[in-house]
PATI-357376 format. One record per atom (N, C-alpha, C, O, CB): residue number from 1; atom name; y, x, z. Coordinates in Angstrom, 2 decimals, m for minus. Glycine has a CB too. Layout:
BEGIN
+-----+----+---------+---------+---------+
|   i | at |       Y |       X |       Z |
+-----+----+---------+---------+---------+
| NUM | CA |       Y |       X |       Z |
...
+-----+----+---------+---------+---------+
***
This chain:
BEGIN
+-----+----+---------+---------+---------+
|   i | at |       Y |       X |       Z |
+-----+----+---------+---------+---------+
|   1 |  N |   m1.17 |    0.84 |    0.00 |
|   1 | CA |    0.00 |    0.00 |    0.00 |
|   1 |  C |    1.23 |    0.88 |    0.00 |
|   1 |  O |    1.37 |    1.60 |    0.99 |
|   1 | CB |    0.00 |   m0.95 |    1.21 |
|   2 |  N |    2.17 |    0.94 |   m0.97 |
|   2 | CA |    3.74 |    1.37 |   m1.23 |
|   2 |  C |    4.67 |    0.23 |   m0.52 |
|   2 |  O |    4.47 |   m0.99 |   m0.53 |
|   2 | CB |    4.12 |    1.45 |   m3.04 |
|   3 |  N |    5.75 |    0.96 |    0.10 |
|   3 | CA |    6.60 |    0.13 |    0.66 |
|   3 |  C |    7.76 |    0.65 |    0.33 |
|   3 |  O |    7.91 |    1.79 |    0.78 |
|   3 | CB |    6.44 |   m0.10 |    1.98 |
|   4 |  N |    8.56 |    0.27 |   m0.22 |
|   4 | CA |   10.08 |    1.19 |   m0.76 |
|   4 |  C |   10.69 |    1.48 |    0.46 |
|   4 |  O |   10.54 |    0.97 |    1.56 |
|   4 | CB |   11.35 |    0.28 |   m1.78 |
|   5 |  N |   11.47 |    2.47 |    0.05 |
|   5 | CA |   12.02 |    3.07 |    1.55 |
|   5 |  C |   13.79 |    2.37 |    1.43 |
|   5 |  O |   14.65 |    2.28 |    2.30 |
|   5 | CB |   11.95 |    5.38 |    1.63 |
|   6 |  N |   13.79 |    1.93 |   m0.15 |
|   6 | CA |   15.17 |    1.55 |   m0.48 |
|   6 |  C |   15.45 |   m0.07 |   m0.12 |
|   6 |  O |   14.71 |   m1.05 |   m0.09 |
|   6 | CB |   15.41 |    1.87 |   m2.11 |
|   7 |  N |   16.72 |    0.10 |    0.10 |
|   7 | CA |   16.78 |   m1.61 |    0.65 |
|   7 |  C |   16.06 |   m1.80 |    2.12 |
|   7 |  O |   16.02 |   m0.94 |    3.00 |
|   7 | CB |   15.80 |   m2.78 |   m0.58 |
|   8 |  N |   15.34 |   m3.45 |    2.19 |
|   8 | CA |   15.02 |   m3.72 |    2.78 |
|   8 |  C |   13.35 |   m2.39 |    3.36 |
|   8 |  O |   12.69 |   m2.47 |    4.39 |
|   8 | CB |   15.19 |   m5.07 |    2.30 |
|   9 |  N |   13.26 |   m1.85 |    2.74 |
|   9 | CA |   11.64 |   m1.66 |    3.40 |
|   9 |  C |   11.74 |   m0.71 |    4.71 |
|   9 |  O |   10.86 |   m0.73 |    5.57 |
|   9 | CB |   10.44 |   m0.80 |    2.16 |
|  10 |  N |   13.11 |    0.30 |    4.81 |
|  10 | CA |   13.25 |    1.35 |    5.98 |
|  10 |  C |   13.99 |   m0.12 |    7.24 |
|  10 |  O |   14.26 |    0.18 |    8.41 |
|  10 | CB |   14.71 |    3.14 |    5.38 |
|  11 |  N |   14.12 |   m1.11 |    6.87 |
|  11 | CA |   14.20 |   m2.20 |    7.81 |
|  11 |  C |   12.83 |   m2.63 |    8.68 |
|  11 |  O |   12.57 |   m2.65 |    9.88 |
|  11 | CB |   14.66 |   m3.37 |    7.00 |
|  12 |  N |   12.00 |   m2.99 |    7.31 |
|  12 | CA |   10.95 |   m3.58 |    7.66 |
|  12 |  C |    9.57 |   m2.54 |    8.59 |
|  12 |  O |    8.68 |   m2.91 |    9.36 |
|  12 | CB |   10.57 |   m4.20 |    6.24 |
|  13 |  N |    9.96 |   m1.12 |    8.06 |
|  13 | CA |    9.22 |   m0.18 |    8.56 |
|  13 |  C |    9.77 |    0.18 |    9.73 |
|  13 |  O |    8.97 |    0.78 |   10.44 |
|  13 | CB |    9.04 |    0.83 |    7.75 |
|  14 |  N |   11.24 |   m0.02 |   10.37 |
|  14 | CA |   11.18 |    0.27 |   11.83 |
|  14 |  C |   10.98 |   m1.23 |   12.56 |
|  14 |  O |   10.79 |   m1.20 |   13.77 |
|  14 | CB |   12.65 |    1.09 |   12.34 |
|  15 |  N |   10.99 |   m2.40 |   11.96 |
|  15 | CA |   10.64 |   m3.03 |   12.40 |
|  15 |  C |    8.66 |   m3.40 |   13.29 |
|  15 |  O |    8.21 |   m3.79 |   14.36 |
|  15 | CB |   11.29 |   m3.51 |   11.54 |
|  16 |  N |    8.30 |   m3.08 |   12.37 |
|  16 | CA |    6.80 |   m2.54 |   12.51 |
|  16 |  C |    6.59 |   m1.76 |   13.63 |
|  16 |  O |    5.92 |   m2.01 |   14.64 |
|  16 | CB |    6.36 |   m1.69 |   11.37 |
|  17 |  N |    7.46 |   m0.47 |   13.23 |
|  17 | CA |    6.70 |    0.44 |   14.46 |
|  17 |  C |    7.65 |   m0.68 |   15.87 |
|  17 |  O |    7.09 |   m1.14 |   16.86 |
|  17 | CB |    7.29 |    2.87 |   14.38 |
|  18 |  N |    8.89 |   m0.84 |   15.58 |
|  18 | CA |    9.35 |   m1.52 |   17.04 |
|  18 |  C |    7.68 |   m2.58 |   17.91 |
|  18 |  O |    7.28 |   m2.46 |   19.06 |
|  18 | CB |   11.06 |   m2.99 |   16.44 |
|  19 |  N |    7.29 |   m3.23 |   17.12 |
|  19 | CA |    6.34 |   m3.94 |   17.67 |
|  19 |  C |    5.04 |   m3.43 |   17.58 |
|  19 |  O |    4.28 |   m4.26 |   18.06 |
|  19 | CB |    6.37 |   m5.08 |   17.22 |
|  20 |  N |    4.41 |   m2.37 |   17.15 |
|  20 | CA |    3.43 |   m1.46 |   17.61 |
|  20 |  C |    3.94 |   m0.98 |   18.46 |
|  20 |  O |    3.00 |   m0.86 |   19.24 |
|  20 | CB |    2.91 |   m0.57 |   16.86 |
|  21 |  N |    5.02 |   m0.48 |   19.09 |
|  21 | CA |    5.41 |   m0.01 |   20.42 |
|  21 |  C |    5.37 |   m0.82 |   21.54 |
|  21 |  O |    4.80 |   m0.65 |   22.63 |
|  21 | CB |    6.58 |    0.40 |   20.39 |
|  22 |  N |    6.27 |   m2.00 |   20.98 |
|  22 | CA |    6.15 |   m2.76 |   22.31 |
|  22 |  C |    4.69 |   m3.48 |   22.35 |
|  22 |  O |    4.51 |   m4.05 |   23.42 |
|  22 | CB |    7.41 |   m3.94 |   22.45 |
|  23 |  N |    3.78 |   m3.58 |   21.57 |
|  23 | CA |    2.27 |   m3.75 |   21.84 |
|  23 |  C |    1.50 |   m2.49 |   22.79 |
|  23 |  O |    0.80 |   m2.69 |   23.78 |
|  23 | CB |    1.53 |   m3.83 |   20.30 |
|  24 |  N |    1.71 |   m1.68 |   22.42 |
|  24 | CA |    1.17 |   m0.48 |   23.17 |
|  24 |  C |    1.56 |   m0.78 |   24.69 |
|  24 |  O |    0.87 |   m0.87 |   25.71 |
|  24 | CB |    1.84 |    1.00 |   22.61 |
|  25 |  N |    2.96 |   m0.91 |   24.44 |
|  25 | CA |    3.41 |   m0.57 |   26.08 |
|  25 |  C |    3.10 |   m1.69 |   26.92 |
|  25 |  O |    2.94 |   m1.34 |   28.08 |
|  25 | CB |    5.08 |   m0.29 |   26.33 |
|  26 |  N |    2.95 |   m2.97 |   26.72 |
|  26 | CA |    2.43 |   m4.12 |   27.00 |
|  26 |  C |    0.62 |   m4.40 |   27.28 |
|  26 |  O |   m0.04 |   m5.22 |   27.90 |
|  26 | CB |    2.98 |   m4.83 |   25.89 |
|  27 |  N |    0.34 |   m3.19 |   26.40 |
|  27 | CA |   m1.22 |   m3.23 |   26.56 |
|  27 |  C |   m2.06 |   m2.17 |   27.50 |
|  27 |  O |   m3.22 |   m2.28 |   27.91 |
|  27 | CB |   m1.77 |   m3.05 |   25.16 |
|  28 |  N |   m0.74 |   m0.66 |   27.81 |
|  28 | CA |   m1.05 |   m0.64 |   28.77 |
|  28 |  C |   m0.68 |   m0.74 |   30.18 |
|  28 |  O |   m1.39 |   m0.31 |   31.09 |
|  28 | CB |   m1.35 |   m0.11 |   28.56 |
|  29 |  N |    0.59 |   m1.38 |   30.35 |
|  29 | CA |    0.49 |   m2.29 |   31.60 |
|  29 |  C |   m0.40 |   m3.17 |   31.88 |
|  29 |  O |   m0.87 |   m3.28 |   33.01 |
|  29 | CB |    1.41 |   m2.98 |   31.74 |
|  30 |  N |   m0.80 |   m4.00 |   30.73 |
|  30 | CA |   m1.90 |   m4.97 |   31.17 |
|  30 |  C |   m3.19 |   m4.38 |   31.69 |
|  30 |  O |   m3.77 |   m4.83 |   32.68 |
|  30 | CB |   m2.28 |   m5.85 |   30.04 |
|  31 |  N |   m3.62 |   m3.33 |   30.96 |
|  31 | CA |   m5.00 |   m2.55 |   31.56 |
|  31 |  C |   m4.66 |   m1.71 |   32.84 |
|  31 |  O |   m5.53 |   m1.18 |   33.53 |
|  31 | CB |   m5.67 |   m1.41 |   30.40 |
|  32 |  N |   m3.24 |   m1.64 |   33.10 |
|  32 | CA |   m3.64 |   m0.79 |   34.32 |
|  32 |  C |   m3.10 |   m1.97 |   35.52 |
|  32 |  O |   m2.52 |   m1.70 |   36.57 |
|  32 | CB |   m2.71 |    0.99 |   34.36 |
|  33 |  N |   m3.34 |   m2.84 |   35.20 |
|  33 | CA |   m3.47 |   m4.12 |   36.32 |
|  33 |  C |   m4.37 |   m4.21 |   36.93 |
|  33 |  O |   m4.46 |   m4.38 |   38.14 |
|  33 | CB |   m3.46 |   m5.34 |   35.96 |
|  34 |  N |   m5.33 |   m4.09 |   35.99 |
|  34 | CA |   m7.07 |   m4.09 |   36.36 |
|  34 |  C |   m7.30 |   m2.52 |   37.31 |
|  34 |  O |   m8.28 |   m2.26 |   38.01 |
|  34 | CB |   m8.26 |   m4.02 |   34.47 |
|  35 |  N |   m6.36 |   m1.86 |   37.11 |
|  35 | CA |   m6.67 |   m0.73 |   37.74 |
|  35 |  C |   m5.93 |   m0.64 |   39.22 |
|  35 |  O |   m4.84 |   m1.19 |   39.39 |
|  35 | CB |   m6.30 |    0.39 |   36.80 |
|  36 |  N |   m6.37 |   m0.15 |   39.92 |
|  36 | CA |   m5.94 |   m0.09 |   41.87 |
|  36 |  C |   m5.34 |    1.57 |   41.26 |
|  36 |  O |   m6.03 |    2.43 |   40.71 |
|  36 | CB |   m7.92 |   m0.12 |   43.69 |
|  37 |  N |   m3.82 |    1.63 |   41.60 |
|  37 | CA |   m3.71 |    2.88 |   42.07 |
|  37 |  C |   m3.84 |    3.75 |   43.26 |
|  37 |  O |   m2.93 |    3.85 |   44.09 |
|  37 | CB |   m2.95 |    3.00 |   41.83 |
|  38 |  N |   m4.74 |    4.26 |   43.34 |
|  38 | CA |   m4.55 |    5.45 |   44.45 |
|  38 |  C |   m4.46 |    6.54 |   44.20 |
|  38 |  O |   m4.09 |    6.88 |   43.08 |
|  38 | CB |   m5.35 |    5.63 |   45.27 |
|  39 |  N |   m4.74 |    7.43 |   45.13 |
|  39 | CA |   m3.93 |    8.74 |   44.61 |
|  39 |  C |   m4.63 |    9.53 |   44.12 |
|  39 |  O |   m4.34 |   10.72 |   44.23 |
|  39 | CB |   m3.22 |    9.50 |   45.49 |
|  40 |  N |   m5.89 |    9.07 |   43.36 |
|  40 | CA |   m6.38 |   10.35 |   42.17 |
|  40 |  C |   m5.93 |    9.84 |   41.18 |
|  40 |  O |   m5.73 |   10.58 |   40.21 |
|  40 | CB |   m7.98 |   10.77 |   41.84 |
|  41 |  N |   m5.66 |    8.60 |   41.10 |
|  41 | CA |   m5.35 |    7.45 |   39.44 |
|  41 |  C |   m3.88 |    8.05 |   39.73 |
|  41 |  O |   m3.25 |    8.40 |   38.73 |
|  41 | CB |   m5.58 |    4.98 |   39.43 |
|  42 |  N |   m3.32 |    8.20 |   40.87 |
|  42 | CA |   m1.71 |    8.77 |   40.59 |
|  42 |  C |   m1.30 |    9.88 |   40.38 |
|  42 |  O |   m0.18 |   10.14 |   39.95 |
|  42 | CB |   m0.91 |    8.63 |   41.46 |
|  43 |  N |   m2.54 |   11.03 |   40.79 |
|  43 | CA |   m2.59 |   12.32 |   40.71 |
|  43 |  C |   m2.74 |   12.49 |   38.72 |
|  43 |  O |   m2.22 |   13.29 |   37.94 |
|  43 | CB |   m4.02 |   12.91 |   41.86 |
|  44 |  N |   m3.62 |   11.42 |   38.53 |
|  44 | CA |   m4.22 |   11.46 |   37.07 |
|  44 |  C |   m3.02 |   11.33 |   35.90 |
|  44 |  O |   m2.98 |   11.78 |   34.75 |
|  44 | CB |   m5.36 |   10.13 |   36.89 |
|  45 |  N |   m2.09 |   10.52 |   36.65 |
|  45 | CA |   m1.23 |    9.95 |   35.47 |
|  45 |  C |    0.33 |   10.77 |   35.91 |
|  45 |  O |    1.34 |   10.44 |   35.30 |
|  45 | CB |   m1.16 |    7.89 |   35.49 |
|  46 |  N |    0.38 |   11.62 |   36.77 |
|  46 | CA |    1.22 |   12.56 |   36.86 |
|  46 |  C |    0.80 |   13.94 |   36.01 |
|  46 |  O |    1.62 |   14.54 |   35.32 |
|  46 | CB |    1.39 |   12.75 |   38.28 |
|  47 |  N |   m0.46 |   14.30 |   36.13 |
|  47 | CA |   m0.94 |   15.21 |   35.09 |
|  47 |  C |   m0.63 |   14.92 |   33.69 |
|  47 |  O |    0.11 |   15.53 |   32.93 |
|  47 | CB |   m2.29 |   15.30 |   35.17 |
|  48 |  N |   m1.58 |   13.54 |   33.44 |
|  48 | CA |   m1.15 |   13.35 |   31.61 |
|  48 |  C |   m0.24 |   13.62 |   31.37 |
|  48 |  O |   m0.33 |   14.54 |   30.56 |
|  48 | CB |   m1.08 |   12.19 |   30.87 |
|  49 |  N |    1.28 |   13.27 |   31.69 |
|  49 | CA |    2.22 |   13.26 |   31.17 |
|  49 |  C |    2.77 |   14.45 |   31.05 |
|  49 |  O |    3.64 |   14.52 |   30.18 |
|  49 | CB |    2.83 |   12.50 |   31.60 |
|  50 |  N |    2.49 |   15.69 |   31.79 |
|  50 | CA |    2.75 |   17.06 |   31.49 |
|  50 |  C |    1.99 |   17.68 |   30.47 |
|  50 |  O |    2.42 |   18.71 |   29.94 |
|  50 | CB |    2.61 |   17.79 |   32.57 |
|  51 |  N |    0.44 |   16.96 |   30.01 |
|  51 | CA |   m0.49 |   17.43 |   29.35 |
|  51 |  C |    0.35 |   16.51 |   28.01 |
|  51 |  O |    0.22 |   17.11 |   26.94 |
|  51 | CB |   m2.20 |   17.14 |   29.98 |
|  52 |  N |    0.85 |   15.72 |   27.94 |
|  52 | CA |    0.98 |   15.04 |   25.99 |
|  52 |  C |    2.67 |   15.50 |   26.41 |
|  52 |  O |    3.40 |   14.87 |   25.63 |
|  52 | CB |    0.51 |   12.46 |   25.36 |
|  53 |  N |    3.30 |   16.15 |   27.12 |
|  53 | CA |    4.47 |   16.77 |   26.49 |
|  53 |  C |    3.86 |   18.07 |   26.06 |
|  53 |  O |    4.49 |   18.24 |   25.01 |
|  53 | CB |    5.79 |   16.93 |   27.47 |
|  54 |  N |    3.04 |   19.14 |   26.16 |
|  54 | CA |    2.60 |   20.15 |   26.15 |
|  54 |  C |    1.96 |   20.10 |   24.80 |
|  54 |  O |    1.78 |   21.19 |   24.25 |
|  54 | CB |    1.90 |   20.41 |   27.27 |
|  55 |  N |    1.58 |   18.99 |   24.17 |
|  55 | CA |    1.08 |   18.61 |   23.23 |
|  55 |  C |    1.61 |   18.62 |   22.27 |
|  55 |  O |    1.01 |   18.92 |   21.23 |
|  55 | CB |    0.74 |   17.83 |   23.34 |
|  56 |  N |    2.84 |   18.31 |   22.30 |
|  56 | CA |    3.85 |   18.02 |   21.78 |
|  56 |  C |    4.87 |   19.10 |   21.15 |
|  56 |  O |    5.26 |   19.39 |   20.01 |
|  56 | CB |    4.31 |   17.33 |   22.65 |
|  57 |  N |    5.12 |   19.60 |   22.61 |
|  57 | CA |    6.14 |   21.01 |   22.08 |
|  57 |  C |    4.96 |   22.36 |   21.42 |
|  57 |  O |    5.24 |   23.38 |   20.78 |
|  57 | CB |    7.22 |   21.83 |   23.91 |
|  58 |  N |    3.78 |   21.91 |   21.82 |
|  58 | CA |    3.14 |   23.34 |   21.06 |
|  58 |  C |    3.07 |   23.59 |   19.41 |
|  58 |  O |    3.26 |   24.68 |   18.87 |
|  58 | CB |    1.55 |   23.42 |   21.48 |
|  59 |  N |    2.82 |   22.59 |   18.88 |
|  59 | CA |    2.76 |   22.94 |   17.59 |
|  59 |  C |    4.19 |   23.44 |   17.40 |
|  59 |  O |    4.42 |   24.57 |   16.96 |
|  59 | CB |    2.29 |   21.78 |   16.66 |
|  60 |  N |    5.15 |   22.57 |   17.74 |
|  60 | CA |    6.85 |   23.20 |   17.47 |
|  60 |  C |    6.87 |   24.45 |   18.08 |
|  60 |  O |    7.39 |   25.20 |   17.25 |
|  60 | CB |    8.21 |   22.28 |   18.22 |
|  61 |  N |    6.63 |   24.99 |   18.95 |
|  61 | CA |    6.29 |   26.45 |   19.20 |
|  61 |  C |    5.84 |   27.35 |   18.46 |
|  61 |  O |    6.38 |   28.42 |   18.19 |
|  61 | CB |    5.58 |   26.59 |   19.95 |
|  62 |  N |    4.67 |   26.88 |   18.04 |
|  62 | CA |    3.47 |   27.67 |   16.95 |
|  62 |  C |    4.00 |   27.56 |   15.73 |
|  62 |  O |    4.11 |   28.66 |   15.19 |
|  62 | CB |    1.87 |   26.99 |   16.81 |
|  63 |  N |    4.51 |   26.32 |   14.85 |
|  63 | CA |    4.45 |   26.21 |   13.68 |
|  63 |  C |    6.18 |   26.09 |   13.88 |
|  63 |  O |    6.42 |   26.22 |   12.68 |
|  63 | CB |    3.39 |   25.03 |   13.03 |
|  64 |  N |    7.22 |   25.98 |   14.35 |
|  64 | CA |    8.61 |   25.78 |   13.98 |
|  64 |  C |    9.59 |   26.94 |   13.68 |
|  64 |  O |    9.57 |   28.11 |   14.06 |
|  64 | CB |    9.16 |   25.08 |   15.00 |
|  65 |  N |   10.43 |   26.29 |   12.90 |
|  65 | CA |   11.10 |   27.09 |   12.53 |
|  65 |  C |   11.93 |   28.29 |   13.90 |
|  65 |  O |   11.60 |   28.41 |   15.08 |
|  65 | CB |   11.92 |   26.19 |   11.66 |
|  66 |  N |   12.93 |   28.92 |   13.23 |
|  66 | CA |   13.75 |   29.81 |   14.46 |
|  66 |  C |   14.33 |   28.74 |   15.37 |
|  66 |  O |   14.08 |   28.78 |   16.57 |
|  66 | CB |   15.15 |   30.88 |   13.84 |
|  67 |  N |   15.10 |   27.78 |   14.86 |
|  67 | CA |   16.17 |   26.77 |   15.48 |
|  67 |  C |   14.79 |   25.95 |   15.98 |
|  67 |  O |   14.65 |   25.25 |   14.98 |
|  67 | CB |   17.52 |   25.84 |   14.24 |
|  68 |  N |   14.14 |   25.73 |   16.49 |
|  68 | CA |   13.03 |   24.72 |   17.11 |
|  68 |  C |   12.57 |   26.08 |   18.29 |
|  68 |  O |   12.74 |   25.89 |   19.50 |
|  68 | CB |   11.47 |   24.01 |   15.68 |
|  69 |  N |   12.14 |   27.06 |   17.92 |
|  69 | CA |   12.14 |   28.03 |   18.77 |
|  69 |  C |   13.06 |   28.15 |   20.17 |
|  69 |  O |   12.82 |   27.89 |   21.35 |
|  69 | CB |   12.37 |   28.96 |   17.99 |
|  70 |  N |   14.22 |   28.67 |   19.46 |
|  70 | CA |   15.40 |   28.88 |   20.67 |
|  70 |  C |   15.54 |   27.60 |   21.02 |
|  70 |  O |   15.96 |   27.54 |   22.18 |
|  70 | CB |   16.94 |   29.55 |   20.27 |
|  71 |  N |   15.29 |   25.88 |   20.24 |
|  71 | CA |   15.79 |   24.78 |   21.34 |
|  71 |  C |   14.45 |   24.97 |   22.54 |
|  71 |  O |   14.65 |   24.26 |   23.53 |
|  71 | CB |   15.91 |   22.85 |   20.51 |
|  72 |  N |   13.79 |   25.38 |   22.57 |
|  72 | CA |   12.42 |   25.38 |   23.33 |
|  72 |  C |   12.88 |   25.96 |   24.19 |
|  72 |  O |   12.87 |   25.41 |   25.29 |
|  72 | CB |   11.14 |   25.95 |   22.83 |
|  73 |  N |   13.68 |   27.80 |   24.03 |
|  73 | CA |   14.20 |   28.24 |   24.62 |
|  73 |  C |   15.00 |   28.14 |   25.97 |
|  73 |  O |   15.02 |   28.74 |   27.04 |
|  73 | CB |   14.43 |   28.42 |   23.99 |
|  74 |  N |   15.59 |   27.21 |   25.42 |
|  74 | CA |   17.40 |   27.27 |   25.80 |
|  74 |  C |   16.53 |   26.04 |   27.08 |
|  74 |  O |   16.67 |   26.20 |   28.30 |
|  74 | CB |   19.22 |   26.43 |   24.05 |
|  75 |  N |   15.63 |   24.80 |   26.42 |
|  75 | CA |   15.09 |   23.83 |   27.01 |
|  75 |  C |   15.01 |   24.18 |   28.38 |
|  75 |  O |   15.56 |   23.81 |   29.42 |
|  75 | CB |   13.93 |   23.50 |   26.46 |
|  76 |  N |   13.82 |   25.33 |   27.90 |
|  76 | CA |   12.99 |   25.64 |   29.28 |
|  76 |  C |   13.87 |   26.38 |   30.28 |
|  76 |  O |   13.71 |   26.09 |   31.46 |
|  76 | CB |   11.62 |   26.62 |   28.99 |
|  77 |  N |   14.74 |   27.24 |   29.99 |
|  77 | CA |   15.73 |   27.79 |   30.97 |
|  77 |  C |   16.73 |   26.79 |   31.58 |
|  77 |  O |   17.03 |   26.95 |   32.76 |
|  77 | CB |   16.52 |   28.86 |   30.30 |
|  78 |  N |   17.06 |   26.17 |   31.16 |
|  78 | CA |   18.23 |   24.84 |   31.39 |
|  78 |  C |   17.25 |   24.39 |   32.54 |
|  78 |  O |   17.27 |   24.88 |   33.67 |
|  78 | CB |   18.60 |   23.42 |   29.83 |
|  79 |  N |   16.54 |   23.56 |   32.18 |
|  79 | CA |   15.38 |   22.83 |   32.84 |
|  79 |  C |   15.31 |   23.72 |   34.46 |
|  79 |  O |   15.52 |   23.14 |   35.53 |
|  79 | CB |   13.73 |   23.01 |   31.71 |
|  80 |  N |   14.89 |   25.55 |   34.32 |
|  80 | CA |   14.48 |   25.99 |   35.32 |
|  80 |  C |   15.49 |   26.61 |   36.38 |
|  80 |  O |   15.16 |   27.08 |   37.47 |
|  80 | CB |   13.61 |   26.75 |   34.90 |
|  81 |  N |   16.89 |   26.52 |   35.83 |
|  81 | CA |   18.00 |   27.26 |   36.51 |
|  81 |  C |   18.40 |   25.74 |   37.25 |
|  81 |  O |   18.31 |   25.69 |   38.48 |
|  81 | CB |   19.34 |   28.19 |   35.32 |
|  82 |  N |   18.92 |   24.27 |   36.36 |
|  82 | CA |   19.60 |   22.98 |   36.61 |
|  82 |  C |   18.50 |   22.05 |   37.60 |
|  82 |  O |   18.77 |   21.43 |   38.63 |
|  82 | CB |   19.96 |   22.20 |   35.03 |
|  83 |  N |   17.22 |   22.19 |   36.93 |
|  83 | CA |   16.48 |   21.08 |   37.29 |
|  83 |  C |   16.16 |   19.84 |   36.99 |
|  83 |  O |   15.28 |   19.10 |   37.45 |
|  83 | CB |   16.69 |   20.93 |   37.98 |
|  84 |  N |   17.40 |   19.61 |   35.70 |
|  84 | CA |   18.30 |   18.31 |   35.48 |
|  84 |  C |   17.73 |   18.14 |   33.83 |
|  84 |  O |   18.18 |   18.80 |   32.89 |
|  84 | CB |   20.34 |   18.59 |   35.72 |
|  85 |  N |   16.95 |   17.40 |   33.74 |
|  85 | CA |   16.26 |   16.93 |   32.08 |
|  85 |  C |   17.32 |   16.70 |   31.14 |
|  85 |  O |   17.18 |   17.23 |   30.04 |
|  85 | CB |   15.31 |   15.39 |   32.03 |
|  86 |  N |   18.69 |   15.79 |   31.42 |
|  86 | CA |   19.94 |   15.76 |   30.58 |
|  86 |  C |   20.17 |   16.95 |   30.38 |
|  86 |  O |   19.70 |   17.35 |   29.31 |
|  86 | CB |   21.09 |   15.14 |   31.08 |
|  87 |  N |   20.87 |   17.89 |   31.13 |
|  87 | CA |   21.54 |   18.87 |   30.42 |
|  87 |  C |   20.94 |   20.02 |   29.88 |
|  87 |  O |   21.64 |   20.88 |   29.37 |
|  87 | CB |   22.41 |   19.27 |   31.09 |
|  88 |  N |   19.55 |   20.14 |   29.96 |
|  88 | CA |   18.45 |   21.10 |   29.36 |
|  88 |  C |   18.05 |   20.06 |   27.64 |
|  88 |  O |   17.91 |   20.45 |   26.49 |
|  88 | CB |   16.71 |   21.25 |   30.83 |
|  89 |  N |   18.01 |   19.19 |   28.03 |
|  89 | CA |   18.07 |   18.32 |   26.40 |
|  89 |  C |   19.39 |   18.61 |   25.77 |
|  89 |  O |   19.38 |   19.06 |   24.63 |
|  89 | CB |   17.98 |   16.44 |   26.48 |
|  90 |  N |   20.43 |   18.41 |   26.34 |
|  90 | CA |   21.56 |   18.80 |   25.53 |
|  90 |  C |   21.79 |   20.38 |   24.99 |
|  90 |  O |   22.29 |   20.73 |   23.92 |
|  90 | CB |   22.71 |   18.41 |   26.34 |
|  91 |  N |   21.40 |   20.98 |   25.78 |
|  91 | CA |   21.10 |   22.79 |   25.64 |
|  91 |  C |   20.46 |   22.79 |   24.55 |
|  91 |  O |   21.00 |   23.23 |   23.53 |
|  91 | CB |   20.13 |   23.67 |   26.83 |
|  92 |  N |   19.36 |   22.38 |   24.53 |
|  92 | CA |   17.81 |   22.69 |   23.39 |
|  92 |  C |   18.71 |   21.88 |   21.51 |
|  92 |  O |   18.80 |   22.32 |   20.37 |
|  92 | CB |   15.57 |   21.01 |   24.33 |
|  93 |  N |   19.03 |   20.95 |   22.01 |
|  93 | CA |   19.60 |   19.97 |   20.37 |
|  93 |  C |   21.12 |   21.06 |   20.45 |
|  93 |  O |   21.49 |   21.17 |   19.28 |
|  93 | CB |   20.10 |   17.35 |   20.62 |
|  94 |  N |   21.70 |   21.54 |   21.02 |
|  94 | CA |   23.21 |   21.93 |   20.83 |
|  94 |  C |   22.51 |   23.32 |   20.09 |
|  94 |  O |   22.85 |   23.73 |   18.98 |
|  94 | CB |   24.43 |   22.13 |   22.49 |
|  95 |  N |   21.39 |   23.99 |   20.99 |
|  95 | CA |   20.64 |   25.42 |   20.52 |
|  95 |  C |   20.53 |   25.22 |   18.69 |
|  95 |  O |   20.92 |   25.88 |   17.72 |
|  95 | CB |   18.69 |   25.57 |   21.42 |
|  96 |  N |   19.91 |   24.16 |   18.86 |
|  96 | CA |   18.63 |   24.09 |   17.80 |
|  96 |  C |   20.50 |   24.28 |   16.18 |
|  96 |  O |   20.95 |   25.22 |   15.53 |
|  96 | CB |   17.09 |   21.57 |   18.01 |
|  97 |  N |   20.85 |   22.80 |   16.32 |
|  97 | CA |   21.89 |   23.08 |   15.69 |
|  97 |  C |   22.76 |   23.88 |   15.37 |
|  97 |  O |   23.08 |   23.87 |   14.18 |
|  97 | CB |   22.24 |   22.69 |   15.85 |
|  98 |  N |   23.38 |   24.74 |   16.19 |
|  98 | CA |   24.07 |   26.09 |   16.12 |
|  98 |  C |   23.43 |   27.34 |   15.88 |
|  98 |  O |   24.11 |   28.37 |   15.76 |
|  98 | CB |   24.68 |   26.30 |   17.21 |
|  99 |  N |   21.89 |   27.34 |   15.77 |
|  99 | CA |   21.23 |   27.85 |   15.19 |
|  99 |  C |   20.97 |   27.41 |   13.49 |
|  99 |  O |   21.40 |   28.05 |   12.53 |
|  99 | CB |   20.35 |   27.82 |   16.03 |
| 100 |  N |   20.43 |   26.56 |   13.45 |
| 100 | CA |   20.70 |   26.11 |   11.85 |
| 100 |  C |   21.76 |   25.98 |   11.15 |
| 100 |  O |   21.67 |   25.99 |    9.93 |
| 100 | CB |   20.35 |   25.03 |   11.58 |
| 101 |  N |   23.23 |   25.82 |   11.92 |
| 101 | CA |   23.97 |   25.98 |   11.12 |
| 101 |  C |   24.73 |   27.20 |   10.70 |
| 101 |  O |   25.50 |   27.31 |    9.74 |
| 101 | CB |   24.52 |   25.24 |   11.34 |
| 102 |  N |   24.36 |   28.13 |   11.60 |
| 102 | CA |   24.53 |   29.30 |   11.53 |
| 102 |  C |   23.98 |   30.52 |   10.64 |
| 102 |  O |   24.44 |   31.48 |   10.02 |
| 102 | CB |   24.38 |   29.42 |   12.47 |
| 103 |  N |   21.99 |   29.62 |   11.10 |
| 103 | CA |   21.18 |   31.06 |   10.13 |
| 103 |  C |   21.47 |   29.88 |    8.70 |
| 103 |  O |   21.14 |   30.20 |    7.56 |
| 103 | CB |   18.70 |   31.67 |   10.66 |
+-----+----+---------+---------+---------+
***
């Protein structure tokens, strides 16, 4: 199936993912209803979420360009001097850019 990206179809295609998202996120609140948290299920789901960001930034590590590099950079130092997720995100996108527009 082709879907034009012109006109209506880059409508209809974020429309889509909007409601595959909000299905996901709806489906798993509903399954973890059924679930009792205690503290290995809380221990469990404090892990994942360090394990699928890790997931995430590695290939951009491995496979990215210079400017994806130093935002990783700039990320992880911001992050370890501030503490503060805003201004280590703003570091890493201000990096990444002033790097590309530069090299």
């Amino acid at each position: 199936m082709m879907l034009e990206t012109a006109g209506n179809g880059t409508l209809i295609i974020i429309a889509v993912m909007a409601v595959v998202t909000l299905f996901t996120r709806l489906g798993g609140v509903l399954v973890m209803s059924f679930i009792p948290i205690n503290r290995r299920v809380q221990n469990f789901i404090s892990a994942m979420s360090g394990s699928v960001l890790i997931a995430i930034l590695t290939p951009q590590a491995v496979n990215g360009d210079g400017g994806a590099r130093a935002a990783l950079l700039a990320t992880g130092l911001v992050m370890l001097v501030l503490k503060k997720p805003l201004p280590a995100i703003a570091a890493g996108v201000l990096t990444a850019a002033l790097w590309r527009q530069m090299l």
